[in-house]
C-alpha positions in Angstrom: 237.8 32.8 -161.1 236.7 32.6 -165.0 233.5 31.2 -164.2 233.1 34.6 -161.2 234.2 36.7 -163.4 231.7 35.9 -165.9 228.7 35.6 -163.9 229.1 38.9 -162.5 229.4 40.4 -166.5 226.7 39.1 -167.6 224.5 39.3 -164.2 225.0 43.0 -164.4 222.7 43.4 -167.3 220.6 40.3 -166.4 217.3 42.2 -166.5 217.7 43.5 -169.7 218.1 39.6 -170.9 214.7 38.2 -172.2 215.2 34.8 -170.6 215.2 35.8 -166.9 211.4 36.8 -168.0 210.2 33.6 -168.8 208.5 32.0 -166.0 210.9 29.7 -163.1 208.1 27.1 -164.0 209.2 26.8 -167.4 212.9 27.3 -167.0 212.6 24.7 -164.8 211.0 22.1 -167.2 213.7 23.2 -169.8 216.5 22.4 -167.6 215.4 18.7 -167.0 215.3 18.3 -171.2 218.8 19.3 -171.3 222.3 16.9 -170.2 224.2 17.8 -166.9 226.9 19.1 -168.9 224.4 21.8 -170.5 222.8 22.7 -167.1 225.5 23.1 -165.7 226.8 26.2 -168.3 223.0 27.2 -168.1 224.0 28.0 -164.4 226.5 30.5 -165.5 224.5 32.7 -167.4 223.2 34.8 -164.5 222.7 34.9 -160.5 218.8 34.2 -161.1 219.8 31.1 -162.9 222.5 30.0 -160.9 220.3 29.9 -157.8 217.5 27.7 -160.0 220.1 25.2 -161.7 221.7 24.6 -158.2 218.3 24.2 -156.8 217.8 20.9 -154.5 214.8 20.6 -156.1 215.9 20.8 -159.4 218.5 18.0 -158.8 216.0 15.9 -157.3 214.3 15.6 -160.5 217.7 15.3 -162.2 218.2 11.9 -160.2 214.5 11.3 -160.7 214.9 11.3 -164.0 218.4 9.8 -164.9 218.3 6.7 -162.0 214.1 6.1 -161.8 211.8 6.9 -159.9 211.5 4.1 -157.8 215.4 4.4 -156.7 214.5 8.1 -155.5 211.2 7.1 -153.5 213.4 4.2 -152.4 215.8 6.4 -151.0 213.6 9.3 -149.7 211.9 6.3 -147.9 215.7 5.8 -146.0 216.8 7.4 -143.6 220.4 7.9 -145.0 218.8 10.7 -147.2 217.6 13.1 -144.8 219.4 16.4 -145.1 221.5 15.4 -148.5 221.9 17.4 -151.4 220.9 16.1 -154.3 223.3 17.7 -156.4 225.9 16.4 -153.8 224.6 12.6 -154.3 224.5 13.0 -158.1 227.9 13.8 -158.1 229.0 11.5 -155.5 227.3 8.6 -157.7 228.9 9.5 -160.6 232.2 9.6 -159.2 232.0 6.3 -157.2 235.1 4.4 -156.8 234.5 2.3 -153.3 232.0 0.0 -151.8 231.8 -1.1 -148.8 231.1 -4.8 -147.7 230.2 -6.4 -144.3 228.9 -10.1 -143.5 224.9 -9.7 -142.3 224.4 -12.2 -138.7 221.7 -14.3 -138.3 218.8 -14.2 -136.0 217.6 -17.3 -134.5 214.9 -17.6 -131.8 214.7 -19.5 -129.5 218.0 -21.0 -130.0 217.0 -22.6 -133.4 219.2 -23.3 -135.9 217.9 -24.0 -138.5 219.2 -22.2 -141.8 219.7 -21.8 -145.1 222.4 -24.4 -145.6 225.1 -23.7 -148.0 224.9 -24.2 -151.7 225.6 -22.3 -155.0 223.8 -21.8 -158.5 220.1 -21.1 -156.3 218.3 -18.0 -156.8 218.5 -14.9 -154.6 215.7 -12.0 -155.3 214.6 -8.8 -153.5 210.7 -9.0 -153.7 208.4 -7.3 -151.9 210.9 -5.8 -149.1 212.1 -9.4 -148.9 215.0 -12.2 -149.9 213.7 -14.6 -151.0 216.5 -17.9 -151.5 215.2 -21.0 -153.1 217.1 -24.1 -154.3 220.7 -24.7 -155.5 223.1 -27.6 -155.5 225.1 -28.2 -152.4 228.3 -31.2 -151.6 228.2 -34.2 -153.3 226.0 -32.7 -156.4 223.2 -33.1 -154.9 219.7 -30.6 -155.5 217.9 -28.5 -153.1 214.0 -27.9 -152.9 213.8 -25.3 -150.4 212.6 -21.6 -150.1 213.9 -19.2 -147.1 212.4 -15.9 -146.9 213.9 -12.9 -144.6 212.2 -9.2 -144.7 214.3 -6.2 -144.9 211.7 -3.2 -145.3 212.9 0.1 -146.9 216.3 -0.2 -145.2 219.2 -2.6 -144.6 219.7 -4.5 -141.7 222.7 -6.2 -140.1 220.8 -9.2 -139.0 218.9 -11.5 -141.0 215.7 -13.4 -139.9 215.0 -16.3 -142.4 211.6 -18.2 -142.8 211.5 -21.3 -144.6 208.2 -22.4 -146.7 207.3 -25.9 -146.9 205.4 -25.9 -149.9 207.6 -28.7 -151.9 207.5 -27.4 -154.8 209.2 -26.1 -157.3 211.3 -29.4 -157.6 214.7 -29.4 -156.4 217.1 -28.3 -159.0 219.9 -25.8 -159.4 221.2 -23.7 -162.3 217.3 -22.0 -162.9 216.5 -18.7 -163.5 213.6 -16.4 -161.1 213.2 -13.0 -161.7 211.0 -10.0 -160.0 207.7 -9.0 -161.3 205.6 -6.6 -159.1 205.0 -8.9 -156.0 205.6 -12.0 -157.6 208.9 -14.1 -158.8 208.6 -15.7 -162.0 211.0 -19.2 -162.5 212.2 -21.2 -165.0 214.5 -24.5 -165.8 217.0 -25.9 -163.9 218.8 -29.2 -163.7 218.3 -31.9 -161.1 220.9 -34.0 -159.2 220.3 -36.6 -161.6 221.7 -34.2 -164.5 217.4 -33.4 -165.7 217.0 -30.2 -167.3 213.8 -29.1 -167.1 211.9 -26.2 -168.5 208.9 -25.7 -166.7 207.9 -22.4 -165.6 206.5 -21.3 -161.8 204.9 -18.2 -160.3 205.8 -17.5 -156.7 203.5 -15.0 -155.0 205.3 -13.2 -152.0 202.2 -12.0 -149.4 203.1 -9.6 -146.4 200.7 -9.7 -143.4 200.2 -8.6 -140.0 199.0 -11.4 -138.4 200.9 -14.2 -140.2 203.9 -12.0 -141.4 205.3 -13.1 -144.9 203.5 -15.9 -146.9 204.8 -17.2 -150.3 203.6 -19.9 -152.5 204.4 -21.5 -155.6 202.2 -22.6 -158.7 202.6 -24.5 -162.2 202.0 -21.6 -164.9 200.3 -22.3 -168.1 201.9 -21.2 -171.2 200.7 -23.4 -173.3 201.8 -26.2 -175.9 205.0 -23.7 -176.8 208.1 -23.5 -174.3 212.0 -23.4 -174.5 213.8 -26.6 -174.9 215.1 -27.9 -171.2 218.0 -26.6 -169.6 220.0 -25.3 -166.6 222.7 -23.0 -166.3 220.8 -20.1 -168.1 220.5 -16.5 -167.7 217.3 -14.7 -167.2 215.7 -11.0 -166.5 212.6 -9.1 -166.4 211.9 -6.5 -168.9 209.7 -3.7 -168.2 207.8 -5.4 -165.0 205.7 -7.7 -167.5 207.7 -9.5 -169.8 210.9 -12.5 -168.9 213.6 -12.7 -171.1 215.9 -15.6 -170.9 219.0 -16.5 -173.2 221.8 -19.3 -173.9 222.6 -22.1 -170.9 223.3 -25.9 -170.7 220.4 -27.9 -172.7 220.3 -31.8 -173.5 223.6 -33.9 -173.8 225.4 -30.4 -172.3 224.9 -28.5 -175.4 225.6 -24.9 -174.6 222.7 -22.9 -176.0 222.5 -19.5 -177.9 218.8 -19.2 -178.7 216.9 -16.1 -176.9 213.5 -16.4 -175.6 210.9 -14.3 -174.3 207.7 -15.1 -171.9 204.7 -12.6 -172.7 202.8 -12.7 -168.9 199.2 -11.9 -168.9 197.9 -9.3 -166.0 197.1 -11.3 -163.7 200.3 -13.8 -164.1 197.4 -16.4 -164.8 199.0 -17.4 -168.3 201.9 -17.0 -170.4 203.3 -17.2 -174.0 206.9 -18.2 -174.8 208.2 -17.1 -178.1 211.9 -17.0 -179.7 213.5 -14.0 -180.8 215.6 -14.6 -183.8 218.2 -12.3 -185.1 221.6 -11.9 -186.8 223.7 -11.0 -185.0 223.4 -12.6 -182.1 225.9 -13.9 -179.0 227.6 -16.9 -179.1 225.9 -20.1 -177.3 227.5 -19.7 -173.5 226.7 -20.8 -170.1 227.1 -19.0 -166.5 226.6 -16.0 -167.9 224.4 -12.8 -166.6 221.1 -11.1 -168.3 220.3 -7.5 -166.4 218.1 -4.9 -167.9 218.9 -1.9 -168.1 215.6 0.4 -168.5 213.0 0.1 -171.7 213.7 -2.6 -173.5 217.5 -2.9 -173.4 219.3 -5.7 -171.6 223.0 -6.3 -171.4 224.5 -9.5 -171.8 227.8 -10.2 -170.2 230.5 -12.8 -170.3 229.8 -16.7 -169.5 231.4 -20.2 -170.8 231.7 -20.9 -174.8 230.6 -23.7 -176.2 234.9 -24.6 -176.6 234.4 -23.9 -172.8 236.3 -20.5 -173.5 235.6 -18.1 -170.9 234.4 -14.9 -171.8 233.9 -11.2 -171.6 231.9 -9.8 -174.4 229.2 -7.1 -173.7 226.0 -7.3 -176.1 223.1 -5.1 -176.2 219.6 -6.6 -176.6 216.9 -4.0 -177.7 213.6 -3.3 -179.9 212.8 -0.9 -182.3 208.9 -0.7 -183.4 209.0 -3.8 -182.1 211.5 -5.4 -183.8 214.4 -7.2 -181.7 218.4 -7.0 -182.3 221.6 -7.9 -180.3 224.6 -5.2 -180.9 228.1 -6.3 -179.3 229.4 -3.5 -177.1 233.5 -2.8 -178.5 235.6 -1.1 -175.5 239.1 -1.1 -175.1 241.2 -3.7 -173.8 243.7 -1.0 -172.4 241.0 0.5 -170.3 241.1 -2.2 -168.0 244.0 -2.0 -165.4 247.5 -4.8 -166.1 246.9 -7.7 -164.3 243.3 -7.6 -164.0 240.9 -9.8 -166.5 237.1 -9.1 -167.1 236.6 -13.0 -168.5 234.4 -14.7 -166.5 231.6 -17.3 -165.7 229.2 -17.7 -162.3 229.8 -14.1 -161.8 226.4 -11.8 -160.6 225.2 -9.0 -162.2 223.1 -6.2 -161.1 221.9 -2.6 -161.8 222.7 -0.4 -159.2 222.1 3.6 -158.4 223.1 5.5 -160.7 222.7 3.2 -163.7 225.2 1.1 -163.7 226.2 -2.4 -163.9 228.1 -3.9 -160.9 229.8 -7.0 -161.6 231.3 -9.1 -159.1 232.8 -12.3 -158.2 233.2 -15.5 -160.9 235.8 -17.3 -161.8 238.4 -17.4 -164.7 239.3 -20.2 -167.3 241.3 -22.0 -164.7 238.7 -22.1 -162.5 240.6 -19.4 -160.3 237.7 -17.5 -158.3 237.4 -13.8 -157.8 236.6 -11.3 -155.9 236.9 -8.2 -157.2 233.7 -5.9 -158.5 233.8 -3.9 -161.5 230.9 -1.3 -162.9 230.5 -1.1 -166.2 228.6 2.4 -166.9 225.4 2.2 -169.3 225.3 5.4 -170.0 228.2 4.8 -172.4 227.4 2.3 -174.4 227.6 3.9 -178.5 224.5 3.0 -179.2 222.2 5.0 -176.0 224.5 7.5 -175.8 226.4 7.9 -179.5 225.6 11.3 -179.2 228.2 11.9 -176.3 231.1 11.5 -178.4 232.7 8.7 -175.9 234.0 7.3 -179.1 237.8 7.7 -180.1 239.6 7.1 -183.5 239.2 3.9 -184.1 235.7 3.5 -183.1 236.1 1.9 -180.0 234.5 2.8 -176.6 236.5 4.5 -173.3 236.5 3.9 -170.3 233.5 2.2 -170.2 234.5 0.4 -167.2 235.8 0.9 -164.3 237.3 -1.6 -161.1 236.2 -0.7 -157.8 237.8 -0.8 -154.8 236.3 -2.3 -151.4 236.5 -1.8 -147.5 235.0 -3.5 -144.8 235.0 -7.6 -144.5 235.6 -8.2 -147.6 234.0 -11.5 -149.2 236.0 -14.8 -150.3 236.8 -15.3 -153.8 233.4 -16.8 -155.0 231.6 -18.0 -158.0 228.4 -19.1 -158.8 226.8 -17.3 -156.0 223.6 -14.9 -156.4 223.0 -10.8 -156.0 220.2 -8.7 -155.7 219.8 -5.2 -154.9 217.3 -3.2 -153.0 214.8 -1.2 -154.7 217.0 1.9 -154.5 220.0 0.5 -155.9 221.9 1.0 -153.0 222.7 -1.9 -151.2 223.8 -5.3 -152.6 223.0 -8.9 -151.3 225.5 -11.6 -152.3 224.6 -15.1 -150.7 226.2 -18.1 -150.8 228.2 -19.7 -153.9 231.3 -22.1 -154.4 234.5 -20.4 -152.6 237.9 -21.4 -152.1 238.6 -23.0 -149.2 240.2 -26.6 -147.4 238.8 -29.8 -149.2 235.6 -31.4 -147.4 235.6 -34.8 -147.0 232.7 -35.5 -149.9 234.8 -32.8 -151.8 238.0 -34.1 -152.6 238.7 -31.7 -155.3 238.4 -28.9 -152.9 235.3 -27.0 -153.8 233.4 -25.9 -150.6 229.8 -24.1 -150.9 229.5 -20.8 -148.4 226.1 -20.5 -146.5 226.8 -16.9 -145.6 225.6 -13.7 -146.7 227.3 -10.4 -147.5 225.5 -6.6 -147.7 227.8 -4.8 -150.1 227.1 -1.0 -149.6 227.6 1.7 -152.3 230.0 4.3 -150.4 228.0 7.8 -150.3 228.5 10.5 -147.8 225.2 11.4 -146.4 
């Protein structure tokens, strides 16, 4: 009633107002330099205003310009937003509490079943409108050298079509990193069934065509006489679609690693240059743990193994400033997470969803006891993008910067050491395989299983 009351006052003597005379153009552009918060008291000044700051199209470029444009064109492209309202979805983003899981079948012609096998610690990337799954470890330690590709298009599916490639290389290994850059997947490291670590680099090109449908083949990239020392175990990510950024791992005699490295790609992926980024402060040497940008040049850093095989759950910030690196750890507040749940965690997966957040899910805990619970930790937050906010209380610390999410639908096994990926809008999740808990196998006898399947985990939006 406050807010009615008010409108209708000052609405009253709106034309006298000089504002309602500048151009809806303008207004317009103003609106999109201001915070939600601010638009949304703009929208209370007067009826001409109200109808511009509730505008769909005004909240199109709100999403546009808060999540990306590539997660708006991805989801324009879908058809789950026909008829939505934008200022509907923005909301509904912000206040997400749910998602929504389902295990994906598998289509086999012909009768042939042949498929990805199981195994855990591969590589699992959306590239291209495809999956594309290569290596891993599987029962009895042992490496795989395979890649399996499936095409999913602008939207999900609810059956899967995988392709394997017989190109024989990379190597086998497990415990690498590959990450997206256009059209192409760039890979690194990785540790062989005989305990190798390796730290040679690959480009994989992902082709679609009409006749042959999709191609994808590997290559040795040169980077020269300078790389980072051997090791497995490592995480990796892209920064702004030219650059790969990898940190920490497993290297020779299983020392756990702290050093942070980044590969400079030249245009055409033809050639790259590895160089280290050295800084104080910096994280602790860990293993298992995730790397996800987050926009720019920032990347978070989150949990992993110590190097007193501690499990952790320390957030850091890597970003640049005139071109000059740093890592910052991210303080929150124990009491923000809910009694008898832990963050700690290695073998977990990390991605960025809609909205710009970070969804966590799955890993396991210091006595090995998986998980499957998923958690979003909201970027937006963090002091040092958004200090300006105020998010900060008394003593400094950070609320409520994450938050547990519940789940419906077939919801996975406790798993760790899987991978996840995420469409180009943000929406939908892909969780494959990974070590779950299950009866012992008979080369297993300390009861660890590997899981072949594959899980769409769905942000839960009303259309």
């Amino acid at each position: 009633m406050a807010e009615s009351s008010s409108t209708t006052a000052i609405s009253s003597d709106e034309s006298s107002s000089p504002i309602t005379d500048i151009a809806q153009d303008h207004i317009f552009s103003i609106l999109l330099l201001l915070p939600i918060e601010s638009i949304l008291c703009f929208a209370m000044t007067c009826r001409k205003l109200k109808f511009l700051a509730y505008s769909d199209s005004l909240w199109e470029s709100v999403c546009r310009r808060d999540w990306g444009s590539s997660a708006i064109d991805a989801l324009k492209a879908s058809s789950f937003v026909q008829g939505i309202q934008w200022k509907k979805l923005y909301q509904q983003v912000h206040q997400l509490d749910s998602v929504c899981c389902h295990k994906l079948l598998f289509e086999t012609p012909d009768g042939d079943e042949v498929l990805p096998s199981p195994r855990a610690s591969h590589s699992l990337n959306f590239v291209n409108g495809c999956l594309v799954l290569f290596g891993g470890g599987c029962e009895g330690g042992r490496h795989l050298d395979d890649t399996w590709i499936a095409y999913i298009g602008d939207d999900f599916r609810r059956t899967l079509k995988w392709q394997k490639t017989y190109s024989g290389i990379p190597s086998g290994r497990f415990g690498h990193s590959c990450v997206v850059i256009g059209d192409s997947l760039i890979l690194f490291g990785g540790i062989n069934d005989h305990g190798i670590r390796q730290n040679d680099t690959w480009v994989g090109q992902v082709i679609l065509k009409e006749t042959l449908g999709v191609t994808l083949s590997w290559r040795l990239l040169d980077v020269g006489a300078v790389a980072p020392p051997p090791r497995g175990a490592h995480a990796g990510c892209c920064l702004d679609n030219k650059m790969m950024l990898i940190h920490g791992g497993i290297g020779l005699s299983g020392l756990r690693l702290g050093d942070t490295w980044i590969l400079d790609l030249s245009e055409n992926l033809c050639f790259g240059t590895w160089r280290e980024i050295l800084t104080h402060p910096c994280p602790p040497s860990r293993s298992g743990h995730t790397l996800t940008h987050i926009g720019g040049t920032q990347t978070i850093l989150f949990g992993g193994r110590g190097s007193g095989y501690e499990v952790l759950n320390d957030v850091w910030l890597l970003s640049a400033f005139e071109g000059h690196w740093r890592w910052m750890q991210q303080l929150f507040e124990q009491r923000d997470i809910p009694q008898g749940f832990t963050l700690a965690r290695v073998g977990h997966s990390a991605n960025l969803i809609l909205g710009n957040r970070l969804l966590i899910y799955g890993g396991e805990d210091s006595y090995r006891h998986r998980k499957d619970d998923f958690w979003v930790l909201d970027v937006n937050l963090l002091p040092s993008i958004k200090l300006q906010h105020g998010n900060l209380n008394s003593k400094g610390l950070l609320r409520k910067m994450w938050r547990r999410l519940g789940s419906i639908g077939q919801k996975p096994n406790c798993r760790s050491f899987h991978r996840a990926c995420v469409d180009h809008s943000g929406r939908y999740l892909y969780v494959f395989g990974g070590m779950v808990d299950g009866l012992p196998q008979p080369s297993e006898s300390s009861g660890l299983r590997f899981d072949g399947g594959i899980f769409l985990v769905e942000l839960v939006l009303q259309s």
